[in-house]
VMD Tcl script that draws the C-alpha trace (Angstrom):
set ca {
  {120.31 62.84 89.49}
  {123.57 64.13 88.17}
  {126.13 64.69 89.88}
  {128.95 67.28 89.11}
  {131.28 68.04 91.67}
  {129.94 69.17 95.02}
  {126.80 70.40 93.45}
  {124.04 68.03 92.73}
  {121.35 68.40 89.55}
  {117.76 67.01 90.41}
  {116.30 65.97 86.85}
  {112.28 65.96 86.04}
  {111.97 61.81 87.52}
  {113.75 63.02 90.93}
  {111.96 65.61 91.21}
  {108.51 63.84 91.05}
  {109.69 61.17 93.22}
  {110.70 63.48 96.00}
  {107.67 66.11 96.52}
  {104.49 64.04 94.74}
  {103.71 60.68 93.39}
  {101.97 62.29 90.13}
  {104.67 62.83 87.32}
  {105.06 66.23 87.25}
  {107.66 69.30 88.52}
  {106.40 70.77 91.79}
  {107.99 73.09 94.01}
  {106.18 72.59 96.96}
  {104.87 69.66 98.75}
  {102.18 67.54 98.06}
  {98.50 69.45 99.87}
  {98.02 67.39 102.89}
  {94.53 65.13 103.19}
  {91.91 66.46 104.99}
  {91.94 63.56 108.17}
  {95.84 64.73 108.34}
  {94.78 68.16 108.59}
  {92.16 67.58 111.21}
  {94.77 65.64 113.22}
  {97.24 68.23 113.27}
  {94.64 70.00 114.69}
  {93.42 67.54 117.38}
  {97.07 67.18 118.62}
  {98.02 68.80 122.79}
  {99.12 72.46 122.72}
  {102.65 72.88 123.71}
  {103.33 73.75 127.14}
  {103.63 77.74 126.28}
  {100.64 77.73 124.70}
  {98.72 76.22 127.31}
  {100.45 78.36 130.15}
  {100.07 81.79 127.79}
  {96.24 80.30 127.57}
  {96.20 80.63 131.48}
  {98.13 83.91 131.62}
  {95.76 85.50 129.64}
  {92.88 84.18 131.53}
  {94.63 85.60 134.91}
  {95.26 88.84 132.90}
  {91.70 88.91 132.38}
  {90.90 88.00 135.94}
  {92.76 91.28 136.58}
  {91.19 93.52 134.11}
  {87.65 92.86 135.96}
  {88.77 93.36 139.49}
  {89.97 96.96 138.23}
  {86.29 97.30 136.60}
  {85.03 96.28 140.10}
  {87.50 98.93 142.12}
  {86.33 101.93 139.39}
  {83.21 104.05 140.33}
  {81.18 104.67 137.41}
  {78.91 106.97 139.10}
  {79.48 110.70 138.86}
  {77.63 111.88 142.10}
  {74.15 111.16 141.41}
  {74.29 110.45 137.58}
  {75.08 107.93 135.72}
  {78.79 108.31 134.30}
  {79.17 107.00 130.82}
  {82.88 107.70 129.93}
  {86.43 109.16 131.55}
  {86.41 106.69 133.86}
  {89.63 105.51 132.79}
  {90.66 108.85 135.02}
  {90.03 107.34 138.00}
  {92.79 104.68 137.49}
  {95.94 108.04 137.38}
  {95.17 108.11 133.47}
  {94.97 111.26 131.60}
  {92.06 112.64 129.85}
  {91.39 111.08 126.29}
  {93.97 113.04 124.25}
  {91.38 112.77 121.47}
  {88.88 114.39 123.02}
  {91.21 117.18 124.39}
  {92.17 117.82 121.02}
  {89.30 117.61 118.64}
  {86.50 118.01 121.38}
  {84.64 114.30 119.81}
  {85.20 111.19 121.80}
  {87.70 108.90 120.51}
  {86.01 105.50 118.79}
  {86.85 104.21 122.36}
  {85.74 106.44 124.70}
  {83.54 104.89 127.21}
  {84.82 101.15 126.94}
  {86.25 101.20 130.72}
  {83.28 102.99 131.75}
  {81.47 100.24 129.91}
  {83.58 97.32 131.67}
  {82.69 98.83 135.26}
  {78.87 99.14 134.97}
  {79.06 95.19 133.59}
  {80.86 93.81 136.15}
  {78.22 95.05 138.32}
  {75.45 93.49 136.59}
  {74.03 97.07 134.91}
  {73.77 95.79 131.36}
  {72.10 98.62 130.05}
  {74.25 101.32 131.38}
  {76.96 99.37 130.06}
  {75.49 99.60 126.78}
  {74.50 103.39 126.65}
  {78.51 103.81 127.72}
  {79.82 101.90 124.46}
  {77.94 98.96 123.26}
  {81.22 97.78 121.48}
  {82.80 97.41 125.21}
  {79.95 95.67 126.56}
  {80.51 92.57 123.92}
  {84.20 93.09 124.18}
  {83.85 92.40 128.02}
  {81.44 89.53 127.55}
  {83.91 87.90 125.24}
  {86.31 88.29 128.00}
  {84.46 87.07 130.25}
  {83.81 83.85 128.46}
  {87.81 83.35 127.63}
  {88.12 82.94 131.08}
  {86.73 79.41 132.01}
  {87.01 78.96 128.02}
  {91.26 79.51 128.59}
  {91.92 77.27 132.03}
  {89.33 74.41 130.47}
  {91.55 74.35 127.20}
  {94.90 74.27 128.91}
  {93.91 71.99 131.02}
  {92.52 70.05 128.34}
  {95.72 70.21 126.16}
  {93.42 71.68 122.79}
  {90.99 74.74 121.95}
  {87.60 73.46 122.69}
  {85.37 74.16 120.24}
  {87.67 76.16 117.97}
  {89.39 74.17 115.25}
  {91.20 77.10 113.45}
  {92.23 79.85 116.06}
  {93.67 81.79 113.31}
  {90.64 82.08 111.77}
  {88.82 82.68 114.73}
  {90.87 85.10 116.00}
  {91.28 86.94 112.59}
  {87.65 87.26 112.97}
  {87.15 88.48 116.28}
  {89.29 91.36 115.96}
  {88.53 92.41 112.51}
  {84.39 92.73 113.84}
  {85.42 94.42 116.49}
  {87.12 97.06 114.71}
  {84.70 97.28 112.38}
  {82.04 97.49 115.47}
  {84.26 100.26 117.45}
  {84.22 102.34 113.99}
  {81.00 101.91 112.89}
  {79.71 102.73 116.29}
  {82.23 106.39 116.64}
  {80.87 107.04 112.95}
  {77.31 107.44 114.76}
  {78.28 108.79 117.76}
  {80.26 111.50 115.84}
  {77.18 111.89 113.21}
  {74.50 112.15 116.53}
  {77.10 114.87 118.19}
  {77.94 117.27 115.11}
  {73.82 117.11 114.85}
  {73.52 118.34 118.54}
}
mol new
graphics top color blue
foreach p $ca { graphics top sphere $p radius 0.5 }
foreach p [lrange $ca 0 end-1] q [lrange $ca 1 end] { graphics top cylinder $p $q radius 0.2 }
display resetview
């Protein structure tokens, strides 16, 4: 190192012995071993993660006590989307506009047949809801056993979970309109 007034000059040497034990200029540090990875991994969630864990879960709770209050029978049939209305909500603006349902029409309708144990209604409303709800139902326990726990049981990169997750169900809820807008332009 050279020094020249205030400002300091790192040459080649100092700069190896400061970021990486191999002789060579790097930028960056060294990549971290695999077991240090894995521990920084294994280490307790910070208290806002763990009580955002259990807010969601309670958030959650929520969501299916709504699906329990909503009716999804029309009179004597079987009611497979605007059920959303019956919570003060408007119309699907979507649907208003174009005349097609939006890619997620039916998803609350889908939420309150589950909740009451109709699977396949729940299906036939919006098949993309059904597995939506089932994943929600499964954070629950999943999201007060992990804070309570201090880590993400089973997961070991939520990122990469969670990148997942929402990318297939995207691709799920468009997929899914794509037919439904195929099967009604064919009615």
């Amino acid at each position: 190192m050279t020094h020249f007034g205030n400002r300091l000059r790192l040459t080649k040497g100092a700069v190896c012995l400061l970021l990486h034990r191999e002789r060579f200029d790097a930028i960056v540090p060294p990549p971290v071993s695999e077991y240090e990875h894995v521990q920084a991994h294994r280490r307790r969630l910070a208290l806002w993660v763990r009580l955002a864990l259990v807010g969601i879960a309670l958030g959650l709770v929520v969501v299916f006590g709504i699906a329990l209050r909503l009716n999804p029978n029309q009179g004597d049939r079987v009611w497979l989307n605007e059920t959303h209305t019956q919570l003060g909500l408007p119309d699907c603006t979507f649907k208003s506009l174009t005349g097609l349902p939006c890619p997620s029409c039916g998803m609350t309708t889908s939420f309150a047949w589950l909740v009451r144990g109709n699977v396949w209604n729940s299906l036939r409303a919006n098949f993309v809801g059904t597995l939506l709800a089932l994943v929600a139902l499964a954070y629950i326990p999943w999201g007060f056993l992990s804070a309570a726990k201090g880590r993400l049981l089973g997961i070991g990169y939520w990122d990469v979970w969670l990148i997942r997750l929402v990318l297939g169900f995207f691709v799920l809820m468009f997929v899914r309109w794509g037919v439904v807008l195929a099967l009604t332009t064919l009615e």
